[in-house]
N, C-alpha and C positions, 0 to 999 in steps of 0.2 A: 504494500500500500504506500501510494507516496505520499507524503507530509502534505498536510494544510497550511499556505502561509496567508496570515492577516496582516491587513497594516492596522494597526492600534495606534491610535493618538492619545499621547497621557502628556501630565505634566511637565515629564523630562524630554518628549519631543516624540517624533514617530518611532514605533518599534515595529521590528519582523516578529513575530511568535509563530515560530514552526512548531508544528504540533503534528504527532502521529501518534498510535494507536495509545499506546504506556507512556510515551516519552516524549519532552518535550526540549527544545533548545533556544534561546534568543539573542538578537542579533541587531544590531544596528545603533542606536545612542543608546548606551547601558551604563548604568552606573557603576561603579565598583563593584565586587561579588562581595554576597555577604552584607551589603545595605540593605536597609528596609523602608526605603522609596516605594511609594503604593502608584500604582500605574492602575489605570481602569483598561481591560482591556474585553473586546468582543469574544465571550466562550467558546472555544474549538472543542471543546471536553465532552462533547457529544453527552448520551444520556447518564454521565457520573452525575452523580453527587454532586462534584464539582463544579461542575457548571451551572450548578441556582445560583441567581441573583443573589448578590450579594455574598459569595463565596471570595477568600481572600487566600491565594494558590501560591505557596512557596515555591519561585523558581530561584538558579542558581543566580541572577542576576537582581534579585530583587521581590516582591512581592506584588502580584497583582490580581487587581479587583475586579471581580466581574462585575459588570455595570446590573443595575436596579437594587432590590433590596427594602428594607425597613427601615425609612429616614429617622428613626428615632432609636434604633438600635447604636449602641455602642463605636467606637472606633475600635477596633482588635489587631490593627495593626501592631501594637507592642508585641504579640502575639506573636512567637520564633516557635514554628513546628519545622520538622526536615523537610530538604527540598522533595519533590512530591506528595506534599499532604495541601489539604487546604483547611483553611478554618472558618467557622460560620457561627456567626449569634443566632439562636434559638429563643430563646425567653430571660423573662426577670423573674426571679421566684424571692421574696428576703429572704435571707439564714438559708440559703439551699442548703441543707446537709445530707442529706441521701436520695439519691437516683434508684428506681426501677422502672424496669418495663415490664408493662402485664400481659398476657396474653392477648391477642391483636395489636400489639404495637404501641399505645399512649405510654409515656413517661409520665411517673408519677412523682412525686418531690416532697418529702420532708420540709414545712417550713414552721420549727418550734420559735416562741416566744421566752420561751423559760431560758437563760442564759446559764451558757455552760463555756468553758475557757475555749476560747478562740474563737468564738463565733459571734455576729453581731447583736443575736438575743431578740431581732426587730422585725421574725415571721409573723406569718398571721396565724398561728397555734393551729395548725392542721395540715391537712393534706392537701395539695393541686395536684389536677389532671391537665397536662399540657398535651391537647392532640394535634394535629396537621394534619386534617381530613382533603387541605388541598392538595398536597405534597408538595409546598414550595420551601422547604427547609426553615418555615418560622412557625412558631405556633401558634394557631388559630386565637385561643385565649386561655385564659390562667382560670378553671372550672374548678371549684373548693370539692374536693370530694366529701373530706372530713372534716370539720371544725370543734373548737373548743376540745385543743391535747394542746395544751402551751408546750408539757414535754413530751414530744414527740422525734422518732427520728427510726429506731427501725423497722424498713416493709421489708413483705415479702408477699411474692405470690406462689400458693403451691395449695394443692389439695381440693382444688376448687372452690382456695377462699381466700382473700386479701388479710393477710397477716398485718398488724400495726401495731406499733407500743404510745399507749397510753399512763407516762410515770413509769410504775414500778406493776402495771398490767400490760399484757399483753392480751390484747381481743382478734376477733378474724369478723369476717361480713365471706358470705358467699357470694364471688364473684364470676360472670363469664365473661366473654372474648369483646373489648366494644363499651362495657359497664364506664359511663360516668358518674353514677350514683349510688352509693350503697341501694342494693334489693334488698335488704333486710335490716333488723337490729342487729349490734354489735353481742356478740357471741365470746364471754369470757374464754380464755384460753389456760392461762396462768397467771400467778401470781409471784412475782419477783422480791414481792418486801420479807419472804424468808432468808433472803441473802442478803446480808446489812449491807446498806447502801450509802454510797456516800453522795452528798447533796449536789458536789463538785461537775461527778462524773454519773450525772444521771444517765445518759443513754444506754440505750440497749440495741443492740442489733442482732439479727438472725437471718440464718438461711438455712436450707434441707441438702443434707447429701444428698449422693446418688444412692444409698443406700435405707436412704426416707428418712435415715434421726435429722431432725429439728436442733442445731442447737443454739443458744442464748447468751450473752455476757453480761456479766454485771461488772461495775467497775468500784475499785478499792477507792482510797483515797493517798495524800502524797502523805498524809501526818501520819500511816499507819505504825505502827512502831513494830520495829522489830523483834520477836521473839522465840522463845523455844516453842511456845506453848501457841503458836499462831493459831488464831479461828481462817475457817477460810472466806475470806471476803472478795476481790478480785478471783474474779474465777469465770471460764463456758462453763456452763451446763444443757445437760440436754432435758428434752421435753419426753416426756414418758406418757404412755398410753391413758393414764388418768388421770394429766394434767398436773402431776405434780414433774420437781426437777429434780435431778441429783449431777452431782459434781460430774466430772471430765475432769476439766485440769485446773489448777491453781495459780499462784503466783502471779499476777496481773494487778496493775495498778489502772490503768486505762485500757482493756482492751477495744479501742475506738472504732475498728472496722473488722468485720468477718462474711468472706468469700466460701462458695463449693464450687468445685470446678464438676463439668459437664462431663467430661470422659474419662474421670476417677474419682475413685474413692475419696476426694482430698478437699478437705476445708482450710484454708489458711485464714488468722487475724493478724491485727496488727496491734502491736504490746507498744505501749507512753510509758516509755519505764521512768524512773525516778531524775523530778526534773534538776538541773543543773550541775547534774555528776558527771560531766564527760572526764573531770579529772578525779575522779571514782573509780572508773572503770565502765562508769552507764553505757548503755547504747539503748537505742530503740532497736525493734523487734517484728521479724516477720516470722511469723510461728505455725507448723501445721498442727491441728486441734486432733489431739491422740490421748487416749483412755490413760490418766496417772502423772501424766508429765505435771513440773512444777518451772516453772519461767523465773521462781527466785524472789520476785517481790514481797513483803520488803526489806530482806535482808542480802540478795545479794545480786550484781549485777548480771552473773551468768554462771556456768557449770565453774565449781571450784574459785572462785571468784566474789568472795562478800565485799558489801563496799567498802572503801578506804574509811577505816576507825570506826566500825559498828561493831558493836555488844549486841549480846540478847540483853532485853530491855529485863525481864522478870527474871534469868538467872545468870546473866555476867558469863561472859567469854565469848570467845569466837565464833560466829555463824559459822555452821556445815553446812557449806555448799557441793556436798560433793551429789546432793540427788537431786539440785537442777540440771534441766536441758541443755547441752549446747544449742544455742540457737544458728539456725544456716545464712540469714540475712539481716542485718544490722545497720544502722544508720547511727550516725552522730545527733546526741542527744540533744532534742530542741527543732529537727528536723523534723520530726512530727510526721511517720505515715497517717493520713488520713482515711484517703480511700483506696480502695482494691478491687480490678476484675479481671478478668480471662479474656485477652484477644482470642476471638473464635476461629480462625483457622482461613481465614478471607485478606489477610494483609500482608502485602509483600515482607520477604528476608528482608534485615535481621529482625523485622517487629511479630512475623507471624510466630502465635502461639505463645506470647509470653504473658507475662503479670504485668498489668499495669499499675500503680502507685504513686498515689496524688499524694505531695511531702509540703505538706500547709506553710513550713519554715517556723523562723525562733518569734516567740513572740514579743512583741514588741519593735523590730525590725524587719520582719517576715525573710528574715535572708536564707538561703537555700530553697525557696517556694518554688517546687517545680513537678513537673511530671517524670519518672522513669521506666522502664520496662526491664524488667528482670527472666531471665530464660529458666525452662523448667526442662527435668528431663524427662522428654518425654514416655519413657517407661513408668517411669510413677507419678507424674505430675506435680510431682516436690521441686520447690526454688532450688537451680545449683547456687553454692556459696556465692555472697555477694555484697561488698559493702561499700560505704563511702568515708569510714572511719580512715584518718591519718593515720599509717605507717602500718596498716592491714594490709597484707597483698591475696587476692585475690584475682581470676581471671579478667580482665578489663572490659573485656565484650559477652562477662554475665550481665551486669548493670548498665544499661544504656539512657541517658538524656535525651527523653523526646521533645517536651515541647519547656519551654521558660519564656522570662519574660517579668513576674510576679515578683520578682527578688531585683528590682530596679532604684533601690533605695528611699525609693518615695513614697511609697506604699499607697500608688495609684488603681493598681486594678486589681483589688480585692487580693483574693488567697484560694487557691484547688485545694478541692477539700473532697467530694463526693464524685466519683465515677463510676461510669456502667456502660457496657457495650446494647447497642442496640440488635435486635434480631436481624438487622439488616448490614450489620457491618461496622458502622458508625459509633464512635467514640465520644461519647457527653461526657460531661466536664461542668461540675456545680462553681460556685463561690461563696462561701457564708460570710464574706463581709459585705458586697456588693449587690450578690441575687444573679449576678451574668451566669447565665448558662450556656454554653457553647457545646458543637459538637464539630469532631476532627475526621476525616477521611481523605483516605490514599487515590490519589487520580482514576487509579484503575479500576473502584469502586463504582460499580452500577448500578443506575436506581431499581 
């Protein structure tokens, strides 16, 4: 096939955009490689993704807009995905904190009022349905599914019922394919305040193996004190056949986000261990959810590992850490994983197949706020090792930087915080300081 070439008129003057099937190249007044000069240019991206109005398509030479769009939608040009992705606003939702898609396709979003660390606290204490019944990559409008859950934050859908946390409850509504409205009353599920909770780390999130357990997190608090005799507070638990919970694993101070992956066995969270210890030994945590394991909190940073100068609080001496997990994936504390999902197997090398993880950054500076993708093996579906802790060496192209931007010292556009793969390919991308929702897809990406 031969190339398509346009002449585009932008800003910086006329450009050639040669465009063929996957690949594109430009040519003619170009800026520097690696600016991010936004060009409006006439879509050749045939029936991608890419080519809705208002898509902004990283080329090598710069960034360009496809002309039309939603005049009141955001600039996203700050917005650095690799060359071949494009980025697109989708909706404002405040406090976005958690993405799902329910069957038929609507995104459904997390917007609590109740304030919890890092988020701006300024949802409308419920749940929005964002659909696009037209398919032009914006959404139609911000439809309340649920209202009055100031704390709210994690769905799900499975069983033939929309999962939600309400506080320290967890209810479901029967739902099917197309539902903008609960069809019924709210259906007690469980009850969470068996697991002391601390007021900090209200949220809860949940998803279903492949295997059907349900399981839940509760989150510890940062004053927990260390001991011999620890109760278990931070902890998953799973959901049992009568609604009551019991343990899984321990040690958790925030477990703030938990994933199942589709084609295994394998639930991974993401562990907020103990904040401002990187010279501790801290790191944050990507941890797969397995029957006994203990992650350490609050006595020690990792397997064999107690933090610098803790005692047990009630009998004096050195924490044993020798029956925590090593952990496979680790972050510099303050970095903050947020959210976590599965690319489905639709995205070019090196991004097909891996974990994506939205890293909120430190707060108060938002610095390292950005997206990564981490490779699994695909035999078990477990993270290979992978960090961004100084002076750790591990494989360099396990953990890759997809998209940044958020960590520009000004702490202009918001913080990623919530992501979810769409059934159609497409990569959302929450902000709970802002509300911008955006979703990312690779050129070759067909509607």
């Amino acid at each position: 096939m031969q190339p398509r070439i346009a002449q585009v008129p932008g800003p910086l003057g006329i450009w050639e955009l040669v465009f063929s099937t996957l690949c594109f190249s430009c040519a003619g007044h170009e800026p520097e490689a690696g600016s991010h000069a936004v060009m409006d240019a006439q879509s050749p991206f045939g029936a991608a993704f890419c080519s809705l109005p208002g898509s902004l398509v990283s080329m090598p030479q710069g960034i360009v807009r496809v002309p039309g769009g939603v005049a009141q939608g955001p600039d996203l040009s700050w917005l650095h995905v690799p060359i071949g992705f494009c980025a697109h606003y989708f909706a404002t939702v405040k406090t976005a904190r958690q993405l799902r898609f329910a069957p038929g396709g609507d995104l459904f979003v997390a917007s609590p009022s109740a304030l919890t660390p890092g988020g701006a606290g300024d949802g409308i204490a419920g749940i929005v349905v964002l659909p696009d019944d037209n398919h032009d990559g914006f959404a139609d409008a911000n439809l309340t599914f649920w209202d009055g859950t100031p704390a709210v934050q994690g769905l799900m859908f499975a069983n033939g019922s929309f999962y939600f946390q309400n506080d320290t409850s967890i209810l479901r509504v029967p739902f099917s394919a197309g539902d903008r409205r609960p069809s019924g009353a709210a259906i007690p599920v469980t009850q969470m305040s068996v697991w002391p909770q601390a007021s900090e780390h209200w949220p809860k999130v949940f998803d279903i193996a492949q295997d059907g357990t349900i399981f839940v997190t509760n989150g510890g608090s940062e004053s927990d004190l260390c001991a011999a005799a620890n109760p278990v507070r931070g902890a998953i638990v799973k959901l049992n056949p009568d609604g009551s919970t019991s343990k899984v694993a321990s040690g958790f101070r925030n477990p703030i986000a938990l994933r199942c992956e589709a084609n295994h066995n394998v639930c991974l969270a993401a562990e907020l261990a103990l904040d401002d210890s990187n010279g501790e030994g801290g790191r944050e945590k990507i941890v797969p959810v397995r029957a006994g394991d203990d992650w350490g909190f609050p006595c020690c940073a990792t397997h064999n590992a107690p933090y610098l100068g803790f005692t047990y609080h009630d009998t004096g001496g050195m924490p044993d850490c020798s029956g925590v997990s090593p952990e496979g994936v680790s972050f510099i504390i303050g970095r903050t994983p947020f959210g976590i999902d599965f690319e489905t197997g639709r995205w070019p090398n090196p991004w097909k197949g891996r974990l994506f993880v939205t890293l909120h950054g430190d707060a108060g500076t938002w610095a390292g706020a950005r997206l990564v993708a981490i490779a699994l093996d695909p035999m078990t579906g477990l993270p290979l090792s992978a960090t961004d802790r100084p002076g750790v060496t591990t494989n360099p192209d396990t953990l890759l930087e997809f998209a940044t931007g958020w960590d520009d010292g000004r702490q202009q556009h918001g913080r990623p915080a919530p992501v979810a793969f769409a059934p159609d390919g497409r990569l959302f991308l929450g902000d709970d300081q802002q509300g911008t929702i955006v979703w990312i897809a690779p050129l070759g990406l067909a509607r």
